[in-house]
SETI-544388 format. One record per residue (C-alpha): residue in one letter; chain; x, y, z. Coordinates in nm, 2 decimals, decimal comma. Each point is the difference from the previous one (the first is absolute). Layout:
// residues N
['A' 'A' [X Y Z]]
...
***
This chain:
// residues 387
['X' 'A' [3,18 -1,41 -0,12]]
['X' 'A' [0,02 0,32 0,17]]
['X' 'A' [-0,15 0,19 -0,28]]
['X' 'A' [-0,28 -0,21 -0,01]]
['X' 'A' [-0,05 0,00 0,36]]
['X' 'A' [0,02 0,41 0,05]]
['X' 'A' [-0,27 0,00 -0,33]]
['X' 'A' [-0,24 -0,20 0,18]]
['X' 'A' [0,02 0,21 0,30]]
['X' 'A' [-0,25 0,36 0,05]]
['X' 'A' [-0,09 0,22 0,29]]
['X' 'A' [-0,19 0,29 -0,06]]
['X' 'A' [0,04 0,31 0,23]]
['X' 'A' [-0,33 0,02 0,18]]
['X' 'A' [-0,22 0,30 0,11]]
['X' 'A' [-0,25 0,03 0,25]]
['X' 'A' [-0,17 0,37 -0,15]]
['X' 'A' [-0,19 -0,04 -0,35]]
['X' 'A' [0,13 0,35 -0,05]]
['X' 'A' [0,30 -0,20 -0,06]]
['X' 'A' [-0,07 -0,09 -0,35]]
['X' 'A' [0,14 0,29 -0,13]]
['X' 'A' [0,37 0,00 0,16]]
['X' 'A' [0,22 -0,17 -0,27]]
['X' 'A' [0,23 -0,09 0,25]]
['X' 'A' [-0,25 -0,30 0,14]]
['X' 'A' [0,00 -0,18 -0,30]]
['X' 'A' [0,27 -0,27 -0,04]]
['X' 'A' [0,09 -0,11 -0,39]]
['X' 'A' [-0,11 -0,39 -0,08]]
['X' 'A' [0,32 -0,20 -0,07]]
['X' 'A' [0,08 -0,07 -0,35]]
['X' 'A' [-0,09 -0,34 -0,08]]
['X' 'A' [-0,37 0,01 0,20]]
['X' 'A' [-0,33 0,00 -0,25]]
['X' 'A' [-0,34 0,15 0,03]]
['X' 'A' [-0,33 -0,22 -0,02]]
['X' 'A' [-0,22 0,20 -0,16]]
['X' 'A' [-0,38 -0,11 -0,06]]
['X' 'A' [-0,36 0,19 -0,04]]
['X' 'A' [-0,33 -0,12 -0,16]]
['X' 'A' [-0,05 0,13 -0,39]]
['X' 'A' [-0,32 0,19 0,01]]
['X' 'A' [-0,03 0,10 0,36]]
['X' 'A' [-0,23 0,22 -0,02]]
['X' 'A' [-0,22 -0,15 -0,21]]
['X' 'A' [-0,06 -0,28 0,27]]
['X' 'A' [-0,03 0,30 0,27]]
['X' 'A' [-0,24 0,15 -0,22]]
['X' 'A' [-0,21 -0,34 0,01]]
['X' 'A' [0,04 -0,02 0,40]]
['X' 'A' [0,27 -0,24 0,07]]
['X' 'A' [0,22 0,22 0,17]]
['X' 'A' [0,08 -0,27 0,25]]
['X' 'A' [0,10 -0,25 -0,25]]
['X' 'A' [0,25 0,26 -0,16]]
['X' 'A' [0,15 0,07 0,35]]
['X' 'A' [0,06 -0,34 0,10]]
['X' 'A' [0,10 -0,06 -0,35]]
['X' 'A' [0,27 0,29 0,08]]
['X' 'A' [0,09 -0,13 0,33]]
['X' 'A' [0,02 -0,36 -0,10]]
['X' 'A' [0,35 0,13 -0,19]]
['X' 'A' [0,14 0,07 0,33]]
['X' 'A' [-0,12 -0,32 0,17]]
['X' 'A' [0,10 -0,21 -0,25]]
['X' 'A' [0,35 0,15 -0,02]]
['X' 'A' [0,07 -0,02 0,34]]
['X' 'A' [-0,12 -0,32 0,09]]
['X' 'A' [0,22 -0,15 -0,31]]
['X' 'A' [0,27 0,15 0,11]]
['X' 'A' [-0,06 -0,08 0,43]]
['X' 'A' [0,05 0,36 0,00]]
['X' 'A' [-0,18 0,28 0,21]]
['X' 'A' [0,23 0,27 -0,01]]
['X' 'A' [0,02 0,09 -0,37]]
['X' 'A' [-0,07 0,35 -0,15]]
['X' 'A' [-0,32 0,00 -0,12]]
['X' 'A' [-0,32 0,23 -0,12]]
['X' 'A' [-0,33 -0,07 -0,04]]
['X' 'A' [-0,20 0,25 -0,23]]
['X' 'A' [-0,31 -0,12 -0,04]]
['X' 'A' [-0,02 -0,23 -0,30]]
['X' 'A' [0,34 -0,09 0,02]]
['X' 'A' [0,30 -0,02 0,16]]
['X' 'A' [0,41 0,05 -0,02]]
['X' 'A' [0,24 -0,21 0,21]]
['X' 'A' [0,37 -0,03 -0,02]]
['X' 'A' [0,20 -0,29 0,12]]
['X' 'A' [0,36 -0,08 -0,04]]
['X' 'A' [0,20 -0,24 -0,23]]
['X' 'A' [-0,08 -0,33 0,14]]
['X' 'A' [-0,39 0,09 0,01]]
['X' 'A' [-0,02 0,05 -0,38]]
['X' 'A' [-0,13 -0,34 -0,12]]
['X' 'A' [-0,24 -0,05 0,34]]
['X' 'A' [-0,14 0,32 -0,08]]
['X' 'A' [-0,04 -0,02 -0,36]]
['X' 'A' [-0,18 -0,35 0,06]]
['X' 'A' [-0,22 0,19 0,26]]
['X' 'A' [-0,12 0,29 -0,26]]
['X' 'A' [-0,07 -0,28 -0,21]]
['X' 'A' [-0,20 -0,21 0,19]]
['X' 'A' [-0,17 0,34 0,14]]
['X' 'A' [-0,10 0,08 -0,37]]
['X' 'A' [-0,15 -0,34 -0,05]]
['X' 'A' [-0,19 0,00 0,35]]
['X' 'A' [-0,16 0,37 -0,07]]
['X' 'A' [-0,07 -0,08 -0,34]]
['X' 'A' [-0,16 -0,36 0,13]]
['X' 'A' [-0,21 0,05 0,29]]
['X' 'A' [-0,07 0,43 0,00]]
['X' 'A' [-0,02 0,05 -0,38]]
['X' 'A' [0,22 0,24 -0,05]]
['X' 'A' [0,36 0,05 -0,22]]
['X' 'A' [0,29 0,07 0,17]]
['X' 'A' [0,32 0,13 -0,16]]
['X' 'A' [0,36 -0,08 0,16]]
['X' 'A' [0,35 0,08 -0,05]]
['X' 'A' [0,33 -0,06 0,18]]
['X' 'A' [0,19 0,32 -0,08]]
['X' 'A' [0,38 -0,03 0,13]]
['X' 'A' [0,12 0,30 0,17]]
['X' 'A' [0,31 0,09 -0,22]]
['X' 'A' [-0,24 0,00 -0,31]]
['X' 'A' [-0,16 0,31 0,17]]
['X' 'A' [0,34 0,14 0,13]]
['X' 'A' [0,08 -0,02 -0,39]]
['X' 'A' [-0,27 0,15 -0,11]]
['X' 'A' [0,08 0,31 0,22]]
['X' 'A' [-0,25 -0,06 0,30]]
['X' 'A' [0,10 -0,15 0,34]]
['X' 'A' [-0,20 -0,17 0,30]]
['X' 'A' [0,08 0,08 0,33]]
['X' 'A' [-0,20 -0,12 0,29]]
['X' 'A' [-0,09 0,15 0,31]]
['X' 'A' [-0,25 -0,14 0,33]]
['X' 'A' [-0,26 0,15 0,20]]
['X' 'A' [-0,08 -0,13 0,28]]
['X' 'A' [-0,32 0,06 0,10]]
['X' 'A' [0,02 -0,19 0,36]]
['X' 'A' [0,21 -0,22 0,16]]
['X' 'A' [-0,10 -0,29 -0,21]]
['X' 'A' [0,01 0,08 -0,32]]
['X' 'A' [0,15 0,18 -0,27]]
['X' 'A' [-0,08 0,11 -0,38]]
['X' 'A' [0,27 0,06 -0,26]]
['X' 'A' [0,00 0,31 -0,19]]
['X' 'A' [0,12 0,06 -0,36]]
['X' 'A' [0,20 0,27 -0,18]]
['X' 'A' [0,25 0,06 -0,32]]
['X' 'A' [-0,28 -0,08 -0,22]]
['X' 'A' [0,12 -0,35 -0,07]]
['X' 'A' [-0,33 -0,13 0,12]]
['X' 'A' [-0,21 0,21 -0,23]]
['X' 'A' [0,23 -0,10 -0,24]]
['X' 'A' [-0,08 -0,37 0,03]]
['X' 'A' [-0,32 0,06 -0,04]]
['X' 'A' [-0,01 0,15 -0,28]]
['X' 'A' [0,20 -0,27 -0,15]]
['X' 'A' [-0,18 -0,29 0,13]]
['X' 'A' [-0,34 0,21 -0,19]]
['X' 'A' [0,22 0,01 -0,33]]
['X' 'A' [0,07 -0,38 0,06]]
['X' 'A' [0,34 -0,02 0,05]]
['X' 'A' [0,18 -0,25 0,27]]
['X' 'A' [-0,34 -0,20 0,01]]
['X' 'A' [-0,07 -0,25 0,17]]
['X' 'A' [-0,26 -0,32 -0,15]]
['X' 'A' [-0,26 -0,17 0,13]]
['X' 'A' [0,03 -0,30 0,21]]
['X' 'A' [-0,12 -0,29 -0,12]]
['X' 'A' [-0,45 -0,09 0,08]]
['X' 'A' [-0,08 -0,06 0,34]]
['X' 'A' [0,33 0,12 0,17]]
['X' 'A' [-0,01 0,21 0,29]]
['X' 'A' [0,21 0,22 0,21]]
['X' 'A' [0,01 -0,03 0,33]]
['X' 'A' [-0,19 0,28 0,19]]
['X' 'A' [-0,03 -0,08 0,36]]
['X' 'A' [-0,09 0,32 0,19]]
['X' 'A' [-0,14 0,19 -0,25]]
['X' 'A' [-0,37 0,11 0,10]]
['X' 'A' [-0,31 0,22 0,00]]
['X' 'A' [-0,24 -0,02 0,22]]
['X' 'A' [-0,09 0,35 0,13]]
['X' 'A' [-0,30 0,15 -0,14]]
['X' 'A' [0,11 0,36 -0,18]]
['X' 'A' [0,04 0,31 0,22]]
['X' 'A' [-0,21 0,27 -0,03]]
['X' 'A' [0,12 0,33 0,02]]
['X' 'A' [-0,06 0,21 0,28]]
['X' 'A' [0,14 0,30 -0,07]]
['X' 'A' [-0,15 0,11 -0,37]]
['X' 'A' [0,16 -0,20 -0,20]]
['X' 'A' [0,24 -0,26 -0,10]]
['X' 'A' [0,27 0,09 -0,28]]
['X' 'A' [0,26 -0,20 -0,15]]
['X' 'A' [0,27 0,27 -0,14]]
['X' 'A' [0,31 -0,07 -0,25]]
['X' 'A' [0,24 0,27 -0,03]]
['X' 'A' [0,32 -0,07 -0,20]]
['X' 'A' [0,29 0,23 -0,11]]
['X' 'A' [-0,04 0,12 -0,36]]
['X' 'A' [0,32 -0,13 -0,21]]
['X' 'A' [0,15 0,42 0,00]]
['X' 'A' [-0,07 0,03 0,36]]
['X' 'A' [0,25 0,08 0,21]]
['X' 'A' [0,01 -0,24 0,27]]
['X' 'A' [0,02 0,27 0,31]]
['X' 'A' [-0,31 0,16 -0,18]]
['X' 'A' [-0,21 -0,36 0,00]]
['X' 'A' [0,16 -0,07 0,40]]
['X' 'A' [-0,11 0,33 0,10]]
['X' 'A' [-0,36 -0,06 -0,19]]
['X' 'A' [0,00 -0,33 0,19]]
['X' 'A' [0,07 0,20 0,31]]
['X' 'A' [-0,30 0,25 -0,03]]
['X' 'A' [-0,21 -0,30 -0,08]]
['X' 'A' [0,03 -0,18 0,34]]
['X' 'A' [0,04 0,28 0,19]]
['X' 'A' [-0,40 0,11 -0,16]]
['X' 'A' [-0,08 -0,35 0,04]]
['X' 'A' [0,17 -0,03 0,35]]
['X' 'A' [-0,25 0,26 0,17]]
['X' 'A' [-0,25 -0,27 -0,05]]
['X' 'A' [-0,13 -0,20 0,28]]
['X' 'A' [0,35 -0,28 0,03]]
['X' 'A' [0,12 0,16 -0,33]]
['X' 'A' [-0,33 -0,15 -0,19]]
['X' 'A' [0,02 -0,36 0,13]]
['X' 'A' [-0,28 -0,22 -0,12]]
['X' 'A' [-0,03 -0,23 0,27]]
['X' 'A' [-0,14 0,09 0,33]]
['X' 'A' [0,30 0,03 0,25]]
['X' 'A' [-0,19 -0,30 0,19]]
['X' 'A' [0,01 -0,25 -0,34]]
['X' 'A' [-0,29 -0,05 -0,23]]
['X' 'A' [-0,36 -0,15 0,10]]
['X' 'A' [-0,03 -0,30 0,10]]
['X' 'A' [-0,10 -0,22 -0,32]]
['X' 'A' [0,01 -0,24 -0,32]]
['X' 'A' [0,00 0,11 -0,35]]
['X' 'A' [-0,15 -0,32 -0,12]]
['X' 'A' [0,14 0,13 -0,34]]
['X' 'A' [0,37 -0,01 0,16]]
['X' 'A' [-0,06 -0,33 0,20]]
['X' 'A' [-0,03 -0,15 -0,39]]
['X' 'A' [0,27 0,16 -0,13]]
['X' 'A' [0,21 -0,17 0,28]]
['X' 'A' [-0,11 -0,32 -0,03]]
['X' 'A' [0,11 0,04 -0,39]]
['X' 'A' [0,31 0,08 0,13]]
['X' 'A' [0,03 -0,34 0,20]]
['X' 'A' [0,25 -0,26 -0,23]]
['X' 'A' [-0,21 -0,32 0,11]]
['X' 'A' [-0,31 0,03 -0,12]]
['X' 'A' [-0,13 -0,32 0,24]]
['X' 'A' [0,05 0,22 0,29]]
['X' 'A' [-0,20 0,29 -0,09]]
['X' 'A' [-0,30 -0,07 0,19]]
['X' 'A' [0,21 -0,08 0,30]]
['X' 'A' [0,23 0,37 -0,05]]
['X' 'A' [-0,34 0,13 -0,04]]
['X' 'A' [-0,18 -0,09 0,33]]
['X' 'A' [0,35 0,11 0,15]]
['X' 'A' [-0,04 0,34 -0,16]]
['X' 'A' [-0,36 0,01 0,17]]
['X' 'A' [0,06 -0,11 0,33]]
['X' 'A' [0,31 0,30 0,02]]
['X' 'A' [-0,24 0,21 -0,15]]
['X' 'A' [-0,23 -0,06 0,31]]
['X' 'A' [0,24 0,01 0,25]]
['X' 'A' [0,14 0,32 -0,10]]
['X' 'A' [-0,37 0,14 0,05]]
['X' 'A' [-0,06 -0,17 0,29]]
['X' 'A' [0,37 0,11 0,17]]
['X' 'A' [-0,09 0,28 -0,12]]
['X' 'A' [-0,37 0,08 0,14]]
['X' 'A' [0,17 -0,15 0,38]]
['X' 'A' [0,35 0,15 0,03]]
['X' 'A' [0,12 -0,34 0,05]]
['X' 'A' [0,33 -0,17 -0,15]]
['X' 'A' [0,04 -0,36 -0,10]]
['X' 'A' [0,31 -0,13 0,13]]
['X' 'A' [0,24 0,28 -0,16]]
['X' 'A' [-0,24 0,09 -0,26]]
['X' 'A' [-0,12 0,34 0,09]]
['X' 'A' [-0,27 0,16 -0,29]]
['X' 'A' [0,00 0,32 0,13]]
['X' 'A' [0,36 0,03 -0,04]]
['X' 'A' [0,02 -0,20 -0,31]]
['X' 'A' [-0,24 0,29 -0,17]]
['X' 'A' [0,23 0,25 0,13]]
['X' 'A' [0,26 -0,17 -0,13]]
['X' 'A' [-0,20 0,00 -0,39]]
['X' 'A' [-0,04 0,41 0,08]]
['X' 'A' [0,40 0,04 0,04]]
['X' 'A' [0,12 -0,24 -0,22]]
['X' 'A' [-0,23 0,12 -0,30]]
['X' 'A' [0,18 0,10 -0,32]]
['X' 'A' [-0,20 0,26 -0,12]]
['X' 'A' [0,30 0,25 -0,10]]
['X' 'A' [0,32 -0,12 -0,21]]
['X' 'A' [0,25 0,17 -0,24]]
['X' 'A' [0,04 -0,22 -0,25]]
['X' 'A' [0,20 0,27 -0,28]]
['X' 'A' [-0,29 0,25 0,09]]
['X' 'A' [-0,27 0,09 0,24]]
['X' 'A' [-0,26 -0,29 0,08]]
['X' 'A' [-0,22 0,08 0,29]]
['X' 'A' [-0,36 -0,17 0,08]]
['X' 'A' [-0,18 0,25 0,28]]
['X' 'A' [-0,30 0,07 0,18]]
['X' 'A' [-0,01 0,36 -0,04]]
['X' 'A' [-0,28 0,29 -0,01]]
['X' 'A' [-0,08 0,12 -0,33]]
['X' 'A' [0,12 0,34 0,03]]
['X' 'A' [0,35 -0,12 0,11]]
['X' 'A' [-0,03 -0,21 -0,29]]
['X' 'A' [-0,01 0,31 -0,21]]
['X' 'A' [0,27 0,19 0,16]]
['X' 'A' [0,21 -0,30 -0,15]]
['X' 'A' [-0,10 -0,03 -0,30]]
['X' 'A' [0,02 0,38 -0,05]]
['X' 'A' [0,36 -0,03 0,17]]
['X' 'A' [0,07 -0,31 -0,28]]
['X' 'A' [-0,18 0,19 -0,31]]
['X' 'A' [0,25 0,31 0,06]]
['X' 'A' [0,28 -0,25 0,02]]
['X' 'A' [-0,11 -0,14 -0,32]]
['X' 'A' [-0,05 0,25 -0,23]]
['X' 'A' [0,39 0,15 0,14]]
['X' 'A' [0,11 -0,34 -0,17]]
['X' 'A' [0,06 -0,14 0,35]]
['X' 'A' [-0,20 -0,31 0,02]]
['X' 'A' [-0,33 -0,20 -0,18]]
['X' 'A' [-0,25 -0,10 0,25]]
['X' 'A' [-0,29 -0,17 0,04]]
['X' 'A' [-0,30 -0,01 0,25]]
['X' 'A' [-0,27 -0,25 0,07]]
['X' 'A' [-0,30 0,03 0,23]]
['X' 'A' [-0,20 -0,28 0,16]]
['X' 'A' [-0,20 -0,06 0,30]]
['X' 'A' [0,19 -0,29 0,15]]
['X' 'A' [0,36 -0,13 0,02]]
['X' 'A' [0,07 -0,33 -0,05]]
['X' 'A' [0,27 -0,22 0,20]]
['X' 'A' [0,19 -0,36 -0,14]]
['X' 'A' [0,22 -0,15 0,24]]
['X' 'A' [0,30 -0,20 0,08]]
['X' 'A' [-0,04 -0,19 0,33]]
['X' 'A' [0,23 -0,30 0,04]]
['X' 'A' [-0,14 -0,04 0,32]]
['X' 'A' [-0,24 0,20 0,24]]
['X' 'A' [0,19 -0,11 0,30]]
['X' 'A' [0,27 0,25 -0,11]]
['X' 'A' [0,03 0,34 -0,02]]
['X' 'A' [0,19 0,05 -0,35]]
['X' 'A' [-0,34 -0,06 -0,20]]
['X' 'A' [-0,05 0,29 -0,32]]
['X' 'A' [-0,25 0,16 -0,16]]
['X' 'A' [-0,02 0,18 -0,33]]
['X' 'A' [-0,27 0,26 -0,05]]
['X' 'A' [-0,14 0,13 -0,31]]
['X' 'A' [-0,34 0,18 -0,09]]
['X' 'A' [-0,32 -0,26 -0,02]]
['X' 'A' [-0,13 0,12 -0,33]]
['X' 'A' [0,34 0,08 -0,26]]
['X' 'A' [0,23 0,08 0,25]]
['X' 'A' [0,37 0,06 -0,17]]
['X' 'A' [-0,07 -0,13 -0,30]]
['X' 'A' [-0,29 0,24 -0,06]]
['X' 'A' [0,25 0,24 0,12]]
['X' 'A' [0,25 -0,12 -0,24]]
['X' 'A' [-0,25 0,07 -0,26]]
['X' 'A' [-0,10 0,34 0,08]]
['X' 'A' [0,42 0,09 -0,04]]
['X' 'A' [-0,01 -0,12 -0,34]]
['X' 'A' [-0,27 0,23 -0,07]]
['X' 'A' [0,10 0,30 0,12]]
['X' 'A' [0,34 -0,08 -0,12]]
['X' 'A' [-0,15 -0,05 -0,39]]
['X' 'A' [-0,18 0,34 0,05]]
['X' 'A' [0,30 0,21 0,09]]
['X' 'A' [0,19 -0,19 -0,36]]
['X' 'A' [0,00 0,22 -0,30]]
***
């Protein structure tokens, strides 16, 4: 019993720089015995490329939603990149969360039209296959914090959930997970810098991994001179607003279809209080929307190390090319593969279990491709420098 006890039991150091990312020694290894969920939508890009970025990311965030709320968990180590998502749980989680990707795959391939792959990939498979997943957090403020991944054992499920190994089925018609919280109402935020760029950088399989930490290190600091290190949202929050886009993709997410016009007068009365509170300076009993947009600015995910570089900024364009020079040199010395992807507005899904709280999060990608069309542009350059 005490074996199972210690297996189900995690605590990853936590850091308060992102700089951070790069000292081994804040990383913490998963115990054996924990799994990784592992989902993203087959042909991404493809539904980016026909403007339904928004359904891909809430597709992509619905993973962690789904997995969490299964499970009655919110302090999991999880990723969100884009159009999909990794999240590892321990021992007794396994069949809640395998249920959960299932029903997930059922409800994006039911009500947004797209396919959705998932795996539940055990820990020690990755150990034995040479790679290992350790966990570090960032803390971004005082109310929430964002796992980081290193080792490679992420990556490595990835790529064995694309081969289709340790799949996960379907769910039978009509089933559907439970994804209370998950939302997206902002509008998209424009840049106001130049532009916005969604960067990948990962280690190439002969780099040395001081070379790739020291890369990673030039990278932020070039991306750090930026105004708040390239931040997408304003420091005050994002405009006041309703993407009436988002507003349906939440009511999708809502498991009782009866109540759907009721969640969705709820989700425009907020909307109008939030503009109003807003416009007046005023708070509603201890709902304050000034603060609460503050609070979306600080707690916004918009850079994670997930086995490699993943960064969303707001950044002028010739900073932008002092990186990608910096990255370019990097590859071509067999350090890294990287790829870049330039929109004119970022784009932000959220996890809010309630707005009377402060521990709400926010996942940012680009608006129009974001990391996957970032993704993408890696695999090319990658097949140019093959023989």
């Amino acid at each position: 019993m005490v074996a199972t006890h210690e297996a189900e039991r995690f605590e990853a150091p936590v850091f308060h720089r992102f700089e951070g990312v790069t000292e081994i020694g804040n990383y913490a290894p998963l115990p054996d015995g924990w799994w990784l969920a592992v989902a993203d939508i087959v042909d991404s890009t493809g539904a980016i490329d026909a403007g339904r970025y928004k359904d891909v990311n809430m597709a992509g965030a619905s993973v962690i939603s789904g997995v969490l709320n299964a499970l009655g968990r919110d302090d999991l180590p999880f990723v969100f990149g884009g159009d999909g998502a990794l999240v590892a749980l321990p021992p007794s989680g396994a069949a809640a969360a395998t249920q959960a990707l299932a029903s997930t795959r059922r409800w994006t391939l039911e009500q947004l039209g797209l396919s959705m792959r998932a795996a539940m990939v055990p820990v020690t498979a990755a150990r034995e296959a040479g790679q290992d997943v350790r966990v570090a957090r960032f803390r971004p403020s005082e109310f929430v914090t964002y796992a980081m991944f290193a080792g490679g054992g992420a990556s490595w499920a990835e790529r064995q959930m694309k081969a289709g190994r340790f799949s996960v089925d379907l769910a039978p018609i009509g089933e559907k997970p439970d994804l209370t919280g998950l939302s997206c109402r902002w509008n998209p935020i424009r840049s106001r810098h130049g532009v916005i760029a969604s960067i990948i950088a990962v280690p190439d399989e002969a780099a040395a991994d001081s070379d790739f930490r020291g890369l990673v290190g030039d990278i932020l600091g070039l991306a750090g001179g930026a105004e708040r290190a390239g931040h997408p949202v304003p420091e005050d929050g994002p405009a006041p607003g309703l993407s009436h886009a988002g507003m349906m993709l939440e009511l999708k997410a809502n498991r009782l279809p009866g109540l759907r016009l009721r969640h969705r007068l709820v989700i425009l009365v907020q909307a109008a209080l939030v503009r109003v509170l807003t416009r007046t300076g005023l708070a509603l009993g201890s709902f304050d929307a000034g603060r609460y947009r503050r609070d979306i600015a600080t707690n916004s995910d918009f850079r994670k190390f997930d086995d490699g570089l993943k960064m969303t900024l707001d950044i002028d364009r010739d900073r932008l090319a002092r990186i990608a020079e910096r990255l370019e040199r990097a590859s071509e010395a067999g350090i890294c593969r990287y790829g870049v992807h330039m929109q004119e507005e970022a784009l932000m899904t959220c996890l809010v279990p309630t707005p009377l709280q402060r521990d709400h999060m926010h996942f940012i990608d680009g608006a129009s491709g974001g990391y996957a069309a970032a993704a993408l542009d890696l695999k090319r350059k990658a097949a140019a420098l093959t023989p």
